[in-house]
C-alpha positions as CSV (number, residue, x, y, z in Angstrom):
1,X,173.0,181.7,65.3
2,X,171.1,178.5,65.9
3,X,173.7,175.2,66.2
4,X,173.1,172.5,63.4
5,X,172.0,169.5,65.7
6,X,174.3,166.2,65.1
7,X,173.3,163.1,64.5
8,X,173.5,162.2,67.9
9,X,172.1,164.0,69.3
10,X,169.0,163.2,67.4
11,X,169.3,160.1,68.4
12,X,169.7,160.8,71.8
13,X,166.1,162.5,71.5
14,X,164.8,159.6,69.7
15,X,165.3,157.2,72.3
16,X,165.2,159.0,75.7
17,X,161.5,157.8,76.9
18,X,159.6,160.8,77.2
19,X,155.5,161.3,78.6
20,X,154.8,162.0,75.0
21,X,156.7,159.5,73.2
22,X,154.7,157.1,75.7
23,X,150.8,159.0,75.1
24,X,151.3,158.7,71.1
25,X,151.7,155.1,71.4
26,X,149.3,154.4,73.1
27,X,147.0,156.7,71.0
28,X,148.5,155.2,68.1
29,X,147.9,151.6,69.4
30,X,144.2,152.6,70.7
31,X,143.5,154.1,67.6
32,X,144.2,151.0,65.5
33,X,142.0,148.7,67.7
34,X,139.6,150.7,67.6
35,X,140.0,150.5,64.1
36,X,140.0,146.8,63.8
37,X,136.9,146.6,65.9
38,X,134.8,149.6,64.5
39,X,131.1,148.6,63.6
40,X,131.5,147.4,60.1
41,X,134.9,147.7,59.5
42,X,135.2,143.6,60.0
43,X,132.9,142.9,57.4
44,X,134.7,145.4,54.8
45,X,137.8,144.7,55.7
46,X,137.8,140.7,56.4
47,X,139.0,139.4,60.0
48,X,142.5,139.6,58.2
49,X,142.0,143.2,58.2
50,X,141.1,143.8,61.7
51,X,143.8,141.0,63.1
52,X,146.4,143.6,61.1
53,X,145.3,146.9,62.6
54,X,145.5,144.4,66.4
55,X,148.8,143.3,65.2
56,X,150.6,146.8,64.0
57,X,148.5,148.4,67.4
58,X,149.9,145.9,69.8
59,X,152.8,146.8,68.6
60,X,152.7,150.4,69.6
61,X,151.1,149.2,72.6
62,X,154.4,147.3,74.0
63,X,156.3,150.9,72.3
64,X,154.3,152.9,74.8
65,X,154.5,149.9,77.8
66,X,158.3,149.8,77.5
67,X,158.7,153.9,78.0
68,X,156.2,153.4,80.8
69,X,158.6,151.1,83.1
70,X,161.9,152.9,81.9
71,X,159.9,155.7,82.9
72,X,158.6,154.6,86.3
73,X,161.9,154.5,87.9
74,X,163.1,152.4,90.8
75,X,161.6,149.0,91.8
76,X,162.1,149.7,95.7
77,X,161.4,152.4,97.7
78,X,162.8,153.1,101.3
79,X,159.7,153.0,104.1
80,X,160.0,153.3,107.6
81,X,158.3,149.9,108.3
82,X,158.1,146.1,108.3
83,X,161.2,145.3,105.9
84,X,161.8,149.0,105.5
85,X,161.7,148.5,101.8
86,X,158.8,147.9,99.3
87,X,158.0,148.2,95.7
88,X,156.7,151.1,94.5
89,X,153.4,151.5,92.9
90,X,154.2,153.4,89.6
91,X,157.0,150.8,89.1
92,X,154.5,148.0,89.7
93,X,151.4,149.2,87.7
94,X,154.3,150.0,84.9
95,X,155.6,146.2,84.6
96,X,152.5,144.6,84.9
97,X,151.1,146.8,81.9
98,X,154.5,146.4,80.0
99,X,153.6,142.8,80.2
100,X,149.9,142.5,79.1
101,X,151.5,144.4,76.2
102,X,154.0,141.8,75.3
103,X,150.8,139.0,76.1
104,X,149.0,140.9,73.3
105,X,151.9,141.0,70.7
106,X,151.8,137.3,71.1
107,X,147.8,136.6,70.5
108,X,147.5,139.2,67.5
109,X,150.8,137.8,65.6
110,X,149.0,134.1,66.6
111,X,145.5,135.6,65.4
112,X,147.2,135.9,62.0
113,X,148.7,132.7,61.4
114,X,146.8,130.0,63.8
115,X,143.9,129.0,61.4
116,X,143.2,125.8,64.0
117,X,140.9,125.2,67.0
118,X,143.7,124.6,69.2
119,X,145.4,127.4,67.9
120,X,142.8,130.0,68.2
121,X,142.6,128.7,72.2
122,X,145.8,128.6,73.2
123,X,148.3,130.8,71.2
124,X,145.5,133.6,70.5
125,X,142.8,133.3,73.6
126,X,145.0,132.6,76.4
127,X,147.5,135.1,76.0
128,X,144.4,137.8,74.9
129,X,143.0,137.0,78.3
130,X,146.4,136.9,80.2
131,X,147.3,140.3,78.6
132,X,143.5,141.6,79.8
133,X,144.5,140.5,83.4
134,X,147.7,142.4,83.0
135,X,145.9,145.4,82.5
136,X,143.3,144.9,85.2
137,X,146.1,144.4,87.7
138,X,148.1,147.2,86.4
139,X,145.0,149.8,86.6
140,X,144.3,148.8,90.1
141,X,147.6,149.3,91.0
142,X,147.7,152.6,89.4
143,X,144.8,153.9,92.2
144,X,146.9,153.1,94.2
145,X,150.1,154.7,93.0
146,X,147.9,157.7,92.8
147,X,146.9,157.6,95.9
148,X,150.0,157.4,97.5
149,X,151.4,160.2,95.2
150,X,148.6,162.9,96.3
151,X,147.0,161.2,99.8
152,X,143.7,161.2,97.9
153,X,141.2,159.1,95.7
154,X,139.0,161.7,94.6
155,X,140.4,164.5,93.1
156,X,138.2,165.4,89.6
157,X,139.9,169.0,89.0
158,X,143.1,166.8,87.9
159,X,143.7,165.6,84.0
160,X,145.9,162.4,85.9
161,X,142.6,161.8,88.0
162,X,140.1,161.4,84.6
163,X,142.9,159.6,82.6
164,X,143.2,157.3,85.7
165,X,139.0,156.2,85.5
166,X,138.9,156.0,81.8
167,X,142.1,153.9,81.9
168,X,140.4,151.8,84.4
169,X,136.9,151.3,81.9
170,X,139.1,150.7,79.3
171,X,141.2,147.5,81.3
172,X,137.4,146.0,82.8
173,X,136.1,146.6,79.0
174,X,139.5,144.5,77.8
175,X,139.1,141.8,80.3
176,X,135.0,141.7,79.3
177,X,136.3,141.0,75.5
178,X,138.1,138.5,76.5
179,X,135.8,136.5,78.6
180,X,133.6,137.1,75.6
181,X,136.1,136.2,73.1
182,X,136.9,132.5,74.8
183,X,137.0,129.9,72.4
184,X,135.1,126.5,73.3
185,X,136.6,123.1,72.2
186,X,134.2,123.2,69.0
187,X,135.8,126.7,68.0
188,X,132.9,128.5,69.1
189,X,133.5,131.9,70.0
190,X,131.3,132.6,73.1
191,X,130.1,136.4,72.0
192,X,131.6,137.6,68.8
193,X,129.5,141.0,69.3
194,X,130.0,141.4,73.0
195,X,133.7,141.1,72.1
196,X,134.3,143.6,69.2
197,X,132.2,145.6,70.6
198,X,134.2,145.6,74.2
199,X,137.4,145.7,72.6
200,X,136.0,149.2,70.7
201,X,135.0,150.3,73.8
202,X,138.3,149.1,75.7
203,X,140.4,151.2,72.6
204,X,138.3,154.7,72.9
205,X,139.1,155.0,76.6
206,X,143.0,154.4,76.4
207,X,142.8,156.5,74.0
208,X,141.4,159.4,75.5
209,X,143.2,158.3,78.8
210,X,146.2,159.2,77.1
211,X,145.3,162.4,75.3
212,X,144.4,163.9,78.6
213,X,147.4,163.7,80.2
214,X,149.6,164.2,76.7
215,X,151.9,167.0,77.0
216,X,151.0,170.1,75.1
217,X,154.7,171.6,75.3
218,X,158.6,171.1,76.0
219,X,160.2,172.0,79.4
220,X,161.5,174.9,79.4
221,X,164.9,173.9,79.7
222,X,164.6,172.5,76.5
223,X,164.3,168.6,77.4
224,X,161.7,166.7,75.8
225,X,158.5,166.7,77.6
């Protein structure tokens, strides 16, 4: 006879981080800014209905950033030179996407209620372009974190090796909507196009980054995969 789960252990469940819990939101998040910044979907919806499919998506975003880093584990690793200690990759690439994360939250709740020049360049731009520059350093990092973890850069029979250079794309597609997205002291946006169409770009490949490497099954010990 099957035990009636208790309540906590549901919540138990609910908040251990898990590899899935952390691919669905980023899917979730990627799917909503690609949303926002579908062809067309800006002139049906309004730019209030794009900046609210950035806004609920970022938030997913940070969801997914914050299981990454509690995740990654330790912040040193032991090495047997120089200082003998270092930090480790996957804990670096974890906390400097965790951050561009949080940068976005912060420029899509600002898209929503700055409605002035100054506004628009520092609480919405800056921290777009900060959070882009997060994601850039947190995808280099991440070669290297693979590298170290397999003694390889090339190794296109792996799901982890395809998420890694679609992840990449996705941050140099972020960072080209933001350079495009850069608001001049007149309130000119320097490429509208270039940057919805970027950020679209930018959404599809952490998207599919994750849904490579999302787990298809539980452990077989029962734990949440």
């Amino acid at each position: 006879m099957t035990p009636t789960p208790i309540a906590g252990d549901r919540t138990s469940r609910l908040l251990t981080p898990t590899a899935t819990k952390q691919c669905w939101g980023f899917m979730i998040g990627s799917a909503l800014f690609a949303l926002g910044s579908a062809p067309g979907f800006g002139q049906w919806a309004g730019a209030s209905g794009s900046n609210i499919c950035y806004f609920v998506g970022a938030w997913f975003f940070t969801y997914a950033g914050l299981i990454q880093l509690l995740r990654s584990g330790s912040r040193l690793v032991e090495v047997a030179y120089g200082t003998g200690r270092m930090v480790r990759a996957e804990w670096l690439t974890a906390v400097s996407q965790s951050l561009g994360t949080v940068m976005f939250n912060v420029s899509t709740t600002a898209a929503i209620t700055a409605h002035t020049v100054a506004g628009q360049r520092h609480l919405v731009w800056t921290p777009d372009a900060g959070g882009s520059i997060a994601f850039l350093i947190s995808g280099a990092v991440a070669y290297l974190a693979f590298y170290r973890a397999n003694c390889t850069y090339w190794a296109p029979r792996r799901a982890d090796w395809w998420s890694l250079q679609i992840n990449w794309i996705g941050c140099v597609a972020f960072g080209v909507s933001a350079v495009a997205a850069y608001v001049t002291v007149t309130g000119v946006t320097v490429d509208a196009v270039l940057a919805n169409t970027a950020t679209f770009i930018g959404a599809v490949c952490f998207f599919l980054a994750s849904a490579i490497v999302l787990p298809r099954h539980h452990h077989l010990d029962g734990a949440p995969a």
